[in-house]
N, CA, C and O atoms as a CHARMM CRD file, in Angstrom:
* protein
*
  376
    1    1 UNK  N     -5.34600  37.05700 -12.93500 PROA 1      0.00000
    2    1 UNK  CA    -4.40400  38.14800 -12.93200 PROA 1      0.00000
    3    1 UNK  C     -3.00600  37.56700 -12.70700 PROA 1      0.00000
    4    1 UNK  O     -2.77000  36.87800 -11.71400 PROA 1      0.00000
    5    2 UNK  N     -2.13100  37.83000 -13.57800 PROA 2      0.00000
    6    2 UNK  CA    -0.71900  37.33500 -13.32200 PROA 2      0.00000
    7    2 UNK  C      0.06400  38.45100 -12.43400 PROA 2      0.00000
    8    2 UNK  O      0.77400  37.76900 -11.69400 PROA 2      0.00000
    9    3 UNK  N      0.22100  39.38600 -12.22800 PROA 3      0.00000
   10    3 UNK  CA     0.32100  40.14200 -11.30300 PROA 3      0.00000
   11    3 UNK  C      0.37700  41.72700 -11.27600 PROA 3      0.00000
   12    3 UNK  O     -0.07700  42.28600 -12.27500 PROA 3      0.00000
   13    4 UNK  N      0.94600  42.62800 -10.11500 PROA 4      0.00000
   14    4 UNK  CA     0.10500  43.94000 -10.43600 PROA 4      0.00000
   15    4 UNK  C      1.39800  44.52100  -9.61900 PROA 4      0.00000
   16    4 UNK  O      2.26600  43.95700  -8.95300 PROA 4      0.00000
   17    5 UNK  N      1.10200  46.18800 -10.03000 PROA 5      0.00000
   18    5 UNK  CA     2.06600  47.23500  -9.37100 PROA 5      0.00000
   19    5 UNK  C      1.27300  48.19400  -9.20400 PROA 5      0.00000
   20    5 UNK  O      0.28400  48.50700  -9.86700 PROA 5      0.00000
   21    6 UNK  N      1.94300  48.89600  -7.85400 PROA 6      0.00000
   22    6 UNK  CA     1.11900  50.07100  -7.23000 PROA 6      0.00000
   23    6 UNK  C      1.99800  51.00800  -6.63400 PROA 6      0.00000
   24    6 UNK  O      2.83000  50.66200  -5.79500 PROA 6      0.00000
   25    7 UNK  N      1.82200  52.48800  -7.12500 PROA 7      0.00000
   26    7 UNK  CA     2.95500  53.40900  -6.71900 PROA 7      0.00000
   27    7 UNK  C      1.81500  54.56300  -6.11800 PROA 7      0.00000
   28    7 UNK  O      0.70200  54.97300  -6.44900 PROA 7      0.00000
   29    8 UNK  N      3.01400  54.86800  -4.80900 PROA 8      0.00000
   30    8 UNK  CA     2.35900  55.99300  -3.85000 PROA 8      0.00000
   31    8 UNK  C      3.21500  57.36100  -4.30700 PROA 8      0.00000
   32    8 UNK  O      4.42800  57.54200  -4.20400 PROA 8      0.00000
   33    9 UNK  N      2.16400  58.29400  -4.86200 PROA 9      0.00000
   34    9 UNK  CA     2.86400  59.93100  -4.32100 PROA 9      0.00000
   35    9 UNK  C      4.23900  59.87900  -5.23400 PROA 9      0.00000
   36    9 UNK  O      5.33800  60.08600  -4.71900 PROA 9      0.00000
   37   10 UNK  N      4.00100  59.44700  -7.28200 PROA 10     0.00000
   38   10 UNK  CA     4.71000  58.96700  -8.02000 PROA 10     0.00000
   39   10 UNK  C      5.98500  58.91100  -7.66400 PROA 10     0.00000
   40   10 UNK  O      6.89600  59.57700  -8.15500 PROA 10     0.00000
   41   11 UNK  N      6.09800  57.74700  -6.40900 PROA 11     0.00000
   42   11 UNK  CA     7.66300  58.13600  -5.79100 PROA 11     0.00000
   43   11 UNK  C      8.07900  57.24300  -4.67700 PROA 11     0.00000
   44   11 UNK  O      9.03100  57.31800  -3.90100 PROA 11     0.00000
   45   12 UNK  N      6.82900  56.12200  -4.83800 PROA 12     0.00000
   46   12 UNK  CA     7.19200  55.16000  -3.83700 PROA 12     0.00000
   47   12 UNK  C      6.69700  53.45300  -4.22200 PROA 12     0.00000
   48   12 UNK  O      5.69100  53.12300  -3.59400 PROA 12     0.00000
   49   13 UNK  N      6.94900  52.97100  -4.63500 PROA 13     0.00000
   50   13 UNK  CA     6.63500  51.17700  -5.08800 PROA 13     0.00000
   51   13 UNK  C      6.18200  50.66500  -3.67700 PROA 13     0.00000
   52   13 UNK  O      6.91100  50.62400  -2.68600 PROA 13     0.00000
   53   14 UNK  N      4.43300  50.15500  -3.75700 PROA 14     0.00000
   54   14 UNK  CA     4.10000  49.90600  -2.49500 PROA 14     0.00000
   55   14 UNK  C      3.78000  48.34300  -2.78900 PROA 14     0.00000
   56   14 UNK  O      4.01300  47.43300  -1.99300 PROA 14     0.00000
   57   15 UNK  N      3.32500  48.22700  -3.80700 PROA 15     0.00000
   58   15 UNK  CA     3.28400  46.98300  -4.21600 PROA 15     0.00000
   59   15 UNK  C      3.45600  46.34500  -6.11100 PROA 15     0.00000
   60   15 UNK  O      2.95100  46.77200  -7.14900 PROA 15     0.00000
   61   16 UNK  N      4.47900  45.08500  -5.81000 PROA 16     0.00000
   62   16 UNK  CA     4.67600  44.77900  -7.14700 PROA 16     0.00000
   63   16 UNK  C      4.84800  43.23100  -6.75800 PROA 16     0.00000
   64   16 UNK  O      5.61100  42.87700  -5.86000 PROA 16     0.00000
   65   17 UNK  N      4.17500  42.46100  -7.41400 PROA 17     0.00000
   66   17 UNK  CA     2.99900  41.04400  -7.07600 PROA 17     0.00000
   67   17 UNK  C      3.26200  40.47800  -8.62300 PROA 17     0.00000
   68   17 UNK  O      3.14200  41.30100  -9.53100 PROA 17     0.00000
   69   18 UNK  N      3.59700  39.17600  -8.94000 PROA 18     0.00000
   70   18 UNK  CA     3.93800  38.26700  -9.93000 PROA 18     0.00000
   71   18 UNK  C      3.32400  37.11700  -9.10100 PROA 18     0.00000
   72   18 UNK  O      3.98300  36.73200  -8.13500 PROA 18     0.00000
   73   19 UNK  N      2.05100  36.47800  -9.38400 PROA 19     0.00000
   74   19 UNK  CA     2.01100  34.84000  -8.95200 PROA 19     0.00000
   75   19 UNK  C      2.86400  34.24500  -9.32800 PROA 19     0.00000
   76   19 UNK  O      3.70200  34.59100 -10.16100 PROA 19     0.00000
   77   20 UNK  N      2.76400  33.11500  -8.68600 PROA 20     0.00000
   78   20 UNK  CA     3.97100  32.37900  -8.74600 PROA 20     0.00000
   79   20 UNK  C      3.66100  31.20500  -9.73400 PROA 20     0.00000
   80   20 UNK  O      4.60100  30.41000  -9.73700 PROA 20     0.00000
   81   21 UNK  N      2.77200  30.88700 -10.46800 PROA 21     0.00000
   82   21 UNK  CA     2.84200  30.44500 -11.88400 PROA 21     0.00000
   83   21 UNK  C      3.40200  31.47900 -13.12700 PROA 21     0.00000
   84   21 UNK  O      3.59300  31.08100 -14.27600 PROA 21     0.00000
   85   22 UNK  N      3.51800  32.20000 -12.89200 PROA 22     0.00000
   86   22 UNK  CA     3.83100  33.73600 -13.90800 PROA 22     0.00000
   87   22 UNK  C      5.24200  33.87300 -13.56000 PROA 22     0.00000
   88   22 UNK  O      5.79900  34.54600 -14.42800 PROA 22     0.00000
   89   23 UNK  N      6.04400  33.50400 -12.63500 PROA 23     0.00000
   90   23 UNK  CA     6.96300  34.12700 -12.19700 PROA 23     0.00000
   91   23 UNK  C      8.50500  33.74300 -13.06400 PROA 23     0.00000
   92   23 UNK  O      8.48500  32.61700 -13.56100 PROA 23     0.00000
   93   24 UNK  N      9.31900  34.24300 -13.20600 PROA 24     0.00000
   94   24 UNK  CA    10.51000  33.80500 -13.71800 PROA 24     0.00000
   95   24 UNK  C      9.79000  34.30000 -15.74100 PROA 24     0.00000
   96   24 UNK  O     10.26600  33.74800 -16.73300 PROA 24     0.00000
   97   25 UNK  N      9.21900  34.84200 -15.78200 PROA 25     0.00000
   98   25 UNK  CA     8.66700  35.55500 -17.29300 PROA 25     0.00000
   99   25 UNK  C      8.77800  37.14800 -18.17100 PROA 25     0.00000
  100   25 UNK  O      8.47800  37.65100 -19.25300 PROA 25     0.00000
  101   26 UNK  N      9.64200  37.60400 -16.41800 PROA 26     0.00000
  102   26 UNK  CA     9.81600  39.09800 -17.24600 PROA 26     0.00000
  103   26 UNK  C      8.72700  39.74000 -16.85600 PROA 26     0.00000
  104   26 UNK  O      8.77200  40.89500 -17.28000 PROA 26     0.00000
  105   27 UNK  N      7.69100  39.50800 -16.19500 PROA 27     0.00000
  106   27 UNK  CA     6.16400  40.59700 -15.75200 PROA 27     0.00000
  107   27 UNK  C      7.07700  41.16000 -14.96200 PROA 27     0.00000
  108   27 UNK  O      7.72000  42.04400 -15.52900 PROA 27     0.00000
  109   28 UNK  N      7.37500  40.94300 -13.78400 PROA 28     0.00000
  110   28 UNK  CA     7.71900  41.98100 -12.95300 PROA 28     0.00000
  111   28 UNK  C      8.82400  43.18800 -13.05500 PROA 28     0.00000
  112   28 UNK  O      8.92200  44.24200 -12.42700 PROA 28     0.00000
  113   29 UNK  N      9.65100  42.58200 -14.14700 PROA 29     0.00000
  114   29 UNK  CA    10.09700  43.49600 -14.87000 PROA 29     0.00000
  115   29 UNK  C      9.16600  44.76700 -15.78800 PROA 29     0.00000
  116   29 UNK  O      9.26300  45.98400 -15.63200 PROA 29     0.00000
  117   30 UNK  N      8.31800  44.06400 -16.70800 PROA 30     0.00000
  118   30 UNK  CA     7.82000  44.81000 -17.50000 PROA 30     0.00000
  119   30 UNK  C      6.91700  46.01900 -16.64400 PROA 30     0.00000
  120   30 UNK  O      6.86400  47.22900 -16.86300 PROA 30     0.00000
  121   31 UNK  N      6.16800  45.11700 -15.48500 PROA 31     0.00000
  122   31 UNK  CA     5.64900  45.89600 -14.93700 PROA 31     0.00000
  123   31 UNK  C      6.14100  47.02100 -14.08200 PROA 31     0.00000
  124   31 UNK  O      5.41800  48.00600 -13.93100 PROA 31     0.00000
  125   32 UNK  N      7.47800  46.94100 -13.43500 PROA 32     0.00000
  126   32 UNK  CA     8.25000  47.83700 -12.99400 PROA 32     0.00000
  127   32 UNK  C      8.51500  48.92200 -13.94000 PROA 32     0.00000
  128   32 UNK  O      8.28000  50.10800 -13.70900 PROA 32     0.00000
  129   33 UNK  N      9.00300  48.46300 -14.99100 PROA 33     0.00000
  130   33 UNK  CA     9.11600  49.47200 -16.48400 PROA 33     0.00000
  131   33 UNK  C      8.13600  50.43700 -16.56000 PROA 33     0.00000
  132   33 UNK  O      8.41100  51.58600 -16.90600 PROA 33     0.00000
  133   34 UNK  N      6.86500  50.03900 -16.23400 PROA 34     0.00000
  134   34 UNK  CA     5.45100  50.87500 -16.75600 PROA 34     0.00000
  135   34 UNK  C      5.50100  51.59400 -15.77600 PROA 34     0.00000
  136   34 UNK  O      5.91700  52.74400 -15.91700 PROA 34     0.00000
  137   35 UNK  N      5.13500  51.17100 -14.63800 PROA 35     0.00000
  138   35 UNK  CA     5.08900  51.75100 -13.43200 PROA 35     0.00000
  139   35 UNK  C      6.35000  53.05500 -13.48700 PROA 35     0.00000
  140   35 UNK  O      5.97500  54.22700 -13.50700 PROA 35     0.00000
  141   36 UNK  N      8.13300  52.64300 -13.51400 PROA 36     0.00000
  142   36 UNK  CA     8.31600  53.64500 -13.53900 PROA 36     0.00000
  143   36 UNK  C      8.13700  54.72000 -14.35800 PROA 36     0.00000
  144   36 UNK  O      8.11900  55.83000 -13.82600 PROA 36     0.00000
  145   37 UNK  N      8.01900  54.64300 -15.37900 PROA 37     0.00000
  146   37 UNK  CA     8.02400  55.32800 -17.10900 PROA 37     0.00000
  147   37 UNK  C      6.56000  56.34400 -16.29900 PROA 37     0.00000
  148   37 UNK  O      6.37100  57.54200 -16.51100 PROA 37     0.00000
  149   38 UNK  N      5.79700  55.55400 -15.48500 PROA 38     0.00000
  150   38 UNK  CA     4.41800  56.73500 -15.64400 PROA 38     0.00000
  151   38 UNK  C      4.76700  57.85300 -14.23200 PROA 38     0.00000
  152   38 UNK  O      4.15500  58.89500 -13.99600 PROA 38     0.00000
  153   39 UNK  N      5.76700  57.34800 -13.53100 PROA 39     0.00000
  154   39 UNK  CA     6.55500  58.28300 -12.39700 PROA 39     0.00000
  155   39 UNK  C      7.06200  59.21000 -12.86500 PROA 39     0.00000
  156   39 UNK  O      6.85300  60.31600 -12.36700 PROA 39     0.00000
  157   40 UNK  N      7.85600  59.06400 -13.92700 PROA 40     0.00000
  158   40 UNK  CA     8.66500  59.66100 -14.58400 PROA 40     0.00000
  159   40 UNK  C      7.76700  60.88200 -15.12700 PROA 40     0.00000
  160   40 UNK  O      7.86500  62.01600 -14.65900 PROA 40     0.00000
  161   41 UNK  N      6.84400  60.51800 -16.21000 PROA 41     0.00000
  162   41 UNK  CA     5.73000  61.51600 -16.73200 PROA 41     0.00000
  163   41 UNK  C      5.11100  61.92200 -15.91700 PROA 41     0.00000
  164   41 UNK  O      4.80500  63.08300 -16.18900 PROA 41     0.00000
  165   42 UNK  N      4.63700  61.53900 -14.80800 PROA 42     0.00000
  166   42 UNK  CA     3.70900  62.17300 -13.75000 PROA 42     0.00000
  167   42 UNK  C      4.82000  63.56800 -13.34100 PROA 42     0.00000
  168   42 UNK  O      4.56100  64.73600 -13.62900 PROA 42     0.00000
  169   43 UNK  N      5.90400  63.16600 -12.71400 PROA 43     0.00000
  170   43 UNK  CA     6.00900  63.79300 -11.70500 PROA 43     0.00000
  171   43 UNK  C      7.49000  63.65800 -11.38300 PROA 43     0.00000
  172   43 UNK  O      7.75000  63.80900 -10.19000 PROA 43     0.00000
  173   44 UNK  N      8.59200  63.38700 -12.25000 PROA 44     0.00000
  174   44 UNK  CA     9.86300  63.35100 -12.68900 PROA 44     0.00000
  175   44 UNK  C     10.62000  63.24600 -11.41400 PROA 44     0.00000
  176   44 UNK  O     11.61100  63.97000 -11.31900 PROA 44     0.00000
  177   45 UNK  N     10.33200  62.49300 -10.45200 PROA 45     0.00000
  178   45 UNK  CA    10.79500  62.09800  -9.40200 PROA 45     0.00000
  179   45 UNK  C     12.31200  61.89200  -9.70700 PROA 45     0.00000
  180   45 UNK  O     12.73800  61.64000 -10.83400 PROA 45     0.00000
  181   46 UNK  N     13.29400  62.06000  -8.28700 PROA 46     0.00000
  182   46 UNK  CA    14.61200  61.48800  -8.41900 PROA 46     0.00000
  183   46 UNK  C     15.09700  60.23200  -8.16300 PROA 46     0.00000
  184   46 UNK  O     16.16400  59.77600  -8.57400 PROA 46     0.00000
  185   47 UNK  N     13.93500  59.45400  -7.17800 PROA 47     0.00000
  186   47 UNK  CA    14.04600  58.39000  -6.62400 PROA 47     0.00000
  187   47 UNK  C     13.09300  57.50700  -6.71400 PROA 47     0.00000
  188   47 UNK  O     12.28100  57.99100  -7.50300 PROA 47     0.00000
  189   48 UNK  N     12.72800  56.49900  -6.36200 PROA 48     0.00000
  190   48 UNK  CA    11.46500  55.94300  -5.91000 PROA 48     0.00000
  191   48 UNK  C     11.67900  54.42600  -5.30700 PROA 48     0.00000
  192   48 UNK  O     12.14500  53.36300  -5.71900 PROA 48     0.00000
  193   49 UNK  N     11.10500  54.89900  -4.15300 PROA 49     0.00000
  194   49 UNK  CA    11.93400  53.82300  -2.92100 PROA 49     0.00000
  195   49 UNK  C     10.63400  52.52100  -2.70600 PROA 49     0.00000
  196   49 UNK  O      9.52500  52.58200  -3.23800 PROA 49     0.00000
  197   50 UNK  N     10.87300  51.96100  -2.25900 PROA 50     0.00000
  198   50 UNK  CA    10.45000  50.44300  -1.45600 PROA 50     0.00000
  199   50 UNK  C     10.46300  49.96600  -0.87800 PROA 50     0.00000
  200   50 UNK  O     11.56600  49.42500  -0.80100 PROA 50     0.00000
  201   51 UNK  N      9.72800  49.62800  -0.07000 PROA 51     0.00000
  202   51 UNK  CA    10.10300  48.52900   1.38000 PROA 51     0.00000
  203   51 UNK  C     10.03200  47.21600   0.89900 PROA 51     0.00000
  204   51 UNK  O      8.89600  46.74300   0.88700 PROA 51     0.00000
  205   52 UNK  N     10.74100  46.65900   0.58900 PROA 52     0.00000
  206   52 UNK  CA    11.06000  44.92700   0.51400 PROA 52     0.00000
  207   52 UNK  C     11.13500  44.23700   1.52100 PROA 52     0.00000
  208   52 UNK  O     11.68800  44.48600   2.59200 PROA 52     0.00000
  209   53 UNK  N     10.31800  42.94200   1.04000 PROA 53     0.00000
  210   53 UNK  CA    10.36400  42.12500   2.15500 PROA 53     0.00000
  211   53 UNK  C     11.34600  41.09500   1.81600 PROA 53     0.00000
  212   53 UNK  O     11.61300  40.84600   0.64000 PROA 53     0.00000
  213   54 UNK  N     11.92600  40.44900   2.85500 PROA 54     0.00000
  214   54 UNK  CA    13.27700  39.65200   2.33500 PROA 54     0.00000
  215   54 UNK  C     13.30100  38.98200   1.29000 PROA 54     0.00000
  216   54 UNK  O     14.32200  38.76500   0.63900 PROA 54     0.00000
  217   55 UNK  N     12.06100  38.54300   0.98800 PROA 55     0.00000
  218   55 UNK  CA    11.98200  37.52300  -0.04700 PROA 55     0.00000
  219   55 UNK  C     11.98900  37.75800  -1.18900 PROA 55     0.00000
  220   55 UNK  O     12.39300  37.00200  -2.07300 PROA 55     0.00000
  221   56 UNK  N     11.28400  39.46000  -1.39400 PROA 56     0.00000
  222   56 UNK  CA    11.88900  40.26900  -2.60800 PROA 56     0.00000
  223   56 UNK  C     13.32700  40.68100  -2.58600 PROA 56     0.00000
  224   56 UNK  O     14.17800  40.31200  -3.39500 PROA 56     0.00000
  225   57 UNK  N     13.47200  41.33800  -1.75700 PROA 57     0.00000
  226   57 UNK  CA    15.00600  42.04100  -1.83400 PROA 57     0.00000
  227   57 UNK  C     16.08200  41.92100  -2.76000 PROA 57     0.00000
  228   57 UNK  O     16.82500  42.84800  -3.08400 PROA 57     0.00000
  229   58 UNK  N     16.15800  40.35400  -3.31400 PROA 58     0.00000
  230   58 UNK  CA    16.83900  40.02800  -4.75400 PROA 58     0.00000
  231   58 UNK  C     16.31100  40.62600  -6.21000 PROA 58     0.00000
  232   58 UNK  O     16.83700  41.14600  -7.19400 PROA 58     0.00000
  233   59 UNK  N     15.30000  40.34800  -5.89000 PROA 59     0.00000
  234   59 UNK  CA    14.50200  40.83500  -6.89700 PROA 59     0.00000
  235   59 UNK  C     14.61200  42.21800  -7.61100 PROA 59     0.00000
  236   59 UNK  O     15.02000  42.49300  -8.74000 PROA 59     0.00000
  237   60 UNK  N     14.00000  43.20100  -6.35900 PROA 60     0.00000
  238   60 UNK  CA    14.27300  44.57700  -6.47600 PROA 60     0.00000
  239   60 UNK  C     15.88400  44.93400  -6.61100 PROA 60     0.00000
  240   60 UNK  O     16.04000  46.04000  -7.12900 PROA 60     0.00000
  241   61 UNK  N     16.90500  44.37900  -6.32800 PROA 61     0.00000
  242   61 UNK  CA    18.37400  44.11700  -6.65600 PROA 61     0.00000
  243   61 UNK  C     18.55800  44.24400  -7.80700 PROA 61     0.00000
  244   61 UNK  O     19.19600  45.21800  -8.20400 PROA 61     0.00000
  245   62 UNK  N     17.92400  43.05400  -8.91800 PROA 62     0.00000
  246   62 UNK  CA    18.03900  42.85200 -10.60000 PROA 62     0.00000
  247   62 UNK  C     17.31200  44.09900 -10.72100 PROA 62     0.00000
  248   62 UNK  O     17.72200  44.87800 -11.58100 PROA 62     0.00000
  249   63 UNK  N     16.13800  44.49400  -9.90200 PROA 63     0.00000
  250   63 UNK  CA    15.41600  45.40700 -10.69900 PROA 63     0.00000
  251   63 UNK  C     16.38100  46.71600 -10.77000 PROA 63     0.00000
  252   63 UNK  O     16.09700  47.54400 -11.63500 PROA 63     0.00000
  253   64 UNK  N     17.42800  46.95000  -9.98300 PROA 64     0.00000
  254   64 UNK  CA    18.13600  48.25300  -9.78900 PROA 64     0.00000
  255   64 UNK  C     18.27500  49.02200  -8.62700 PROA 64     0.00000
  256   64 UNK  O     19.06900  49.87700  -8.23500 PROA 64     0.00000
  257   65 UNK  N     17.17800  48.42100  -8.14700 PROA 65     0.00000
  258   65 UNK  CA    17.43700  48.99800  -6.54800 PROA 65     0.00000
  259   65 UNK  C     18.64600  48.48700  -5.69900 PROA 65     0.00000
  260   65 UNK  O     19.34700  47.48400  -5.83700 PROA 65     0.00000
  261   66 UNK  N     18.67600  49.76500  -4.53100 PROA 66     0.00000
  262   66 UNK  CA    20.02400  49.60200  -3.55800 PROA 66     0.00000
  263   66 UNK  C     19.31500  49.57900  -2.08600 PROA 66     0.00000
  264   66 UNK  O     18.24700  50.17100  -1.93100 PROA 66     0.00000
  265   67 UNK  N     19.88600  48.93700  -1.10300 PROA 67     0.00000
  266   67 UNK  CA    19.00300  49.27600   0.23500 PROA 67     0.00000
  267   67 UNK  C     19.71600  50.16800   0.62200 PROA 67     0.00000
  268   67 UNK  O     20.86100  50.42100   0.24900 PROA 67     0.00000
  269   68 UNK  N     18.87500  50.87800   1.64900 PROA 68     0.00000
  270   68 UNK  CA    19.11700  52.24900   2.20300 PROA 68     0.00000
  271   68 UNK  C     20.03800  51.84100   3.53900 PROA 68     0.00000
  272   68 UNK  O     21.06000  52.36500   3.98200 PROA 68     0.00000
  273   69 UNK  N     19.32700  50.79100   3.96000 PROA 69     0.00000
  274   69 UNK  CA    20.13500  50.42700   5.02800 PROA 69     0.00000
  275   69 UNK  C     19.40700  49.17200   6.25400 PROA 69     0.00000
  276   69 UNK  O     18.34200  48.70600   5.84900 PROA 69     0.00000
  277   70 UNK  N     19.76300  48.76500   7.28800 PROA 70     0.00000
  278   70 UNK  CA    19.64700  47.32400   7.73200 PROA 70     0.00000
  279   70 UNK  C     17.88400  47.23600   7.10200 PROA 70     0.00000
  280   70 UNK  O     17.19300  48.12900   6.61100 PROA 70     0.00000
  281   71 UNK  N     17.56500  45.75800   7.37100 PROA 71     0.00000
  282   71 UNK  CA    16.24200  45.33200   7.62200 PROA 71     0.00000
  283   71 UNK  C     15.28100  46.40500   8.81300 PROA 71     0.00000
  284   71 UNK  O     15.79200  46.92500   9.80500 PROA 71     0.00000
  285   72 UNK  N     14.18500  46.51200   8.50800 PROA 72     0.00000
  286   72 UNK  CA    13.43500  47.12000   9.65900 PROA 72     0.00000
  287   72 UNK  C     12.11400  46.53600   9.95200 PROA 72     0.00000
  288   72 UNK  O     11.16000  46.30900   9.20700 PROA 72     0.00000
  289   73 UNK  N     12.30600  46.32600  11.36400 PROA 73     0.00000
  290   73 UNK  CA    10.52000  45.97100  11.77800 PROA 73     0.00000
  291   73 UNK  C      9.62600  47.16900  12.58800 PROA 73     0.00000
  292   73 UNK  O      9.89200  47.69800  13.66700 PROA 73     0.00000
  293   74 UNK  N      8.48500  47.40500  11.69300 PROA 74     0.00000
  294   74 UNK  CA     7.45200  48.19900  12.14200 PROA 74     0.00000
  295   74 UNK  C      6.28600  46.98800  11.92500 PROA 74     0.00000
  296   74 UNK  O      6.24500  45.96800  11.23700 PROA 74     0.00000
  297   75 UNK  N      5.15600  47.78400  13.08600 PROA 75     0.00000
  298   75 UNK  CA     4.23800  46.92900  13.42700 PROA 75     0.00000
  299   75 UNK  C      4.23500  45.26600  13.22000 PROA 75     0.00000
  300   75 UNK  O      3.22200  44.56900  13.28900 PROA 75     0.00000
  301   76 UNK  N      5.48700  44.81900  12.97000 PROA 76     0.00000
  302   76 UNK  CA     5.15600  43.75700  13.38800 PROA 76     0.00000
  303   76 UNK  C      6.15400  43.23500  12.00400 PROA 76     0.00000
  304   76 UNK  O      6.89200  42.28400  12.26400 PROA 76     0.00000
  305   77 UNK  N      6.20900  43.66500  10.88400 PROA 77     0.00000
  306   77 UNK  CA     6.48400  43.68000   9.46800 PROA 77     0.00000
  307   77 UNK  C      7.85800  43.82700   8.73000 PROA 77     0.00000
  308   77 UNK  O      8.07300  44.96900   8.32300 PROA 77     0.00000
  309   78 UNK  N      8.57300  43.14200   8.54500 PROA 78     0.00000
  310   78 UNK  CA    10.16400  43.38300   8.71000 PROA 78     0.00000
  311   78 UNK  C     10.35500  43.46400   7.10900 PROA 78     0.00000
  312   78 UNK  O      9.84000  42.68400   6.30800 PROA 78     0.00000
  313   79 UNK  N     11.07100  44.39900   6.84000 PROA 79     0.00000
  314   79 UNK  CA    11.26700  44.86800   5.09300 PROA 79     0.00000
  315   79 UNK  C     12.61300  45.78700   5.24100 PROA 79     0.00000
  316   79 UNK  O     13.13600  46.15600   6.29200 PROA 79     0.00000
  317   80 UNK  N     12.93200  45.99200   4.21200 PROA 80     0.00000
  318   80 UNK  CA    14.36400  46.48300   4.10900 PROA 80     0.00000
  319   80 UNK  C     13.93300  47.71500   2.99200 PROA 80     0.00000
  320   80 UNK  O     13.32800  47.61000   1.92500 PROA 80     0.00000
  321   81 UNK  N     14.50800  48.95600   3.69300 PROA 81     0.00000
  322   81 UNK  CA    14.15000  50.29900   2.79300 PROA 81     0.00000
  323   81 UNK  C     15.22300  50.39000   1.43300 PROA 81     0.00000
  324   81 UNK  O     16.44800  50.47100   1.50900 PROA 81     0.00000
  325   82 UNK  N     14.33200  50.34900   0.07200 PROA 82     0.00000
  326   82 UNK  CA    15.70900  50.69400  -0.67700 PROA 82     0.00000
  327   82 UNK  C     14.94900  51.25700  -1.52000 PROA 82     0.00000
  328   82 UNK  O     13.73500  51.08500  -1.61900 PROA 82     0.00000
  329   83 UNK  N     15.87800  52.21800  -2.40900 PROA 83     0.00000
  330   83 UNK  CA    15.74300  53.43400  -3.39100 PROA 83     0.00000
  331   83 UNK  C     16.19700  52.99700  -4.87200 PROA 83     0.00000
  332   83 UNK  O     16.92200  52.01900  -5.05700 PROA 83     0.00000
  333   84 UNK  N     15.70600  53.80700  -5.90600 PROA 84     0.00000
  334   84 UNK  CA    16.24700  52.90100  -7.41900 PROA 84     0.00000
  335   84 UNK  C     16.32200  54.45900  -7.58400 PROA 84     0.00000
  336   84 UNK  O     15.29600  55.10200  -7.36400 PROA 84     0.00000
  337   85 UNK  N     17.54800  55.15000  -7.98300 PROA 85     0.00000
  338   85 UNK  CA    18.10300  56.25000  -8.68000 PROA 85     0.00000
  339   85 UNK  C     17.73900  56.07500  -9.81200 PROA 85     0.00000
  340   85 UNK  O     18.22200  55.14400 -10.45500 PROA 85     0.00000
  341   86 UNK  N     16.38900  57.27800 -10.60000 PROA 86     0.00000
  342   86 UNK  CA    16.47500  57.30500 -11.26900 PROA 86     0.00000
  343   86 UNK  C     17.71300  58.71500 -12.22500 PROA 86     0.00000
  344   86 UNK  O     18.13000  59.83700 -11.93600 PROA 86     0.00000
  345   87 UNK  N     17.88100  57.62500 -13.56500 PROA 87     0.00000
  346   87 UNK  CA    19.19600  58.23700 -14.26500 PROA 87     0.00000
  347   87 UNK  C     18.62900  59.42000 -15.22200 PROA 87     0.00000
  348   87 UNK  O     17.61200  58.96200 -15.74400 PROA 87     0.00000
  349   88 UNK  N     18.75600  60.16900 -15.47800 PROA 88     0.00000
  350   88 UNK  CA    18.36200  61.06200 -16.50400 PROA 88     0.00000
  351   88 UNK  C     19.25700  61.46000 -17.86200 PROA 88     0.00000
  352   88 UNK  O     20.43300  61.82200 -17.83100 PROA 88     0.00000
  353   89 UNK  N     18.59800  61.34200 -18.82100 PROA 89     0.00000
  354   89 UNK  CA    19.81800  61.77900 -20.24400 PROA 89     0.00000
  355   89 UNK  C     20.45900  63.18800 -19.84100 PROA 89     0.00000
  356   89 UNK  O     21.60100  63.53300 -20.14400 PROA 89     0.00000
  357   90 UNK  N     19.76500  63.76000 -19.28800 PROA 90     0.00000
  358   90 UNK  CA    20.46300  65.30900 -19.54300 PROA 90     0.00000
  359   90 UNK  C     21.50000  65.51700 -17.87300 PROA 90     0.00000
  360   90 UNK  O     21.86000  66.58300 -17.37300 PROA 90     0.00000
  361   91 UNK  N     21.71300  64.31100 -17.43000 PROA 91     0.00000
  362   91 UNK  CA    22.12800  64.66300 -16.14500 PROA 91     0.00000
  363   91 UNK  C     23.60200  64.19000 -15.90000 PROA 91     0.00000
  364   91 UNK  O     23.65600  62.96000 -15.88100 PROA 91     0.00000
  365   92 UNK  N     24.39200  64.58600 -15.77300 PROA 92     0.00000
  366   92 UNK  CA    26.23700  63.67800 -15.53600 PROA 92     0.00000
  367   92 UNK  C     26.49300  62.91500 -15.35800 PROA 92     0.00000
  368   92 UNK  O     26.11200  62.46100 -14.27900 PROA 92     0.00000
  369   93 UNK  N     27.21200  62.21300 -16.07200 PROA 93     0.00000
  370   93 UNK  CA    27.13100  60.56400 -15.72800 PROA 93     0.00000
  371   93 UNK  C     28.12700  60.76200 -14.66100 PROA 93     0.00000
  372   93 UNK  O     28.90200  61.70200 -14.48400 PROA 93     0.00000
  373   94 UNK  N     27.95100  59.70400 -14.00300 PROA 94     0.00000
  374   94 UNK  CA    28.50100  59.18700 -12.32600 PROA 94     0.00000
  375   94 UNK  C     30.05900  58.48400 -12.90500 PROA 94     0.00000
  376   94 UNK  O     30.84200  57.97400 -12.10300 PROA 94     0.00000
């Protein structure tokens, strides 16, 4: 498996996984793409947020995401909350 994505409650990215022979190829892109595109059809969400762990945090950056705000540690687990606005055709541009 080169890697995988998993969305909670079409509205939350809980996990998005590229091994690291695969990595630097555009999967985690593509797979973000799918993932959101089926949010979108599910359940036309406005947002869909993430907890990143530092080591993603760039990542989810290129991907479009913004953090919400500082780093946070729960149970033990330190990740940084951030949201990817989704844009809509029929909606005002900013």
């Amino acid at each position: 498996m080169a890697g995988v994505a998993a969305i909670r409650d079409n509205a939350h990215l809980y996990l998005l996984f590229v091994d690291t022979p695969f990595q630097h190829r555009g999967i985690a892109l593509a797979l973000w793409q799918t993932a959101l595109a089926a949010c979108i059809e599910c359940a036309q969400p406005e947002t869909i947020t993430v907890n990143a762990s530092s080591f993603a945090v760039p990542v989810y950056v290129k991907l479009g995401f913004v953090a919400l705000g500082p780093a946070e540690v729960r149970e033990g687990v330190q990740s940084t909350p951030m949201a990817f606005a989704i844009q809509r055709a029929d909606s005002p541009a900013n």
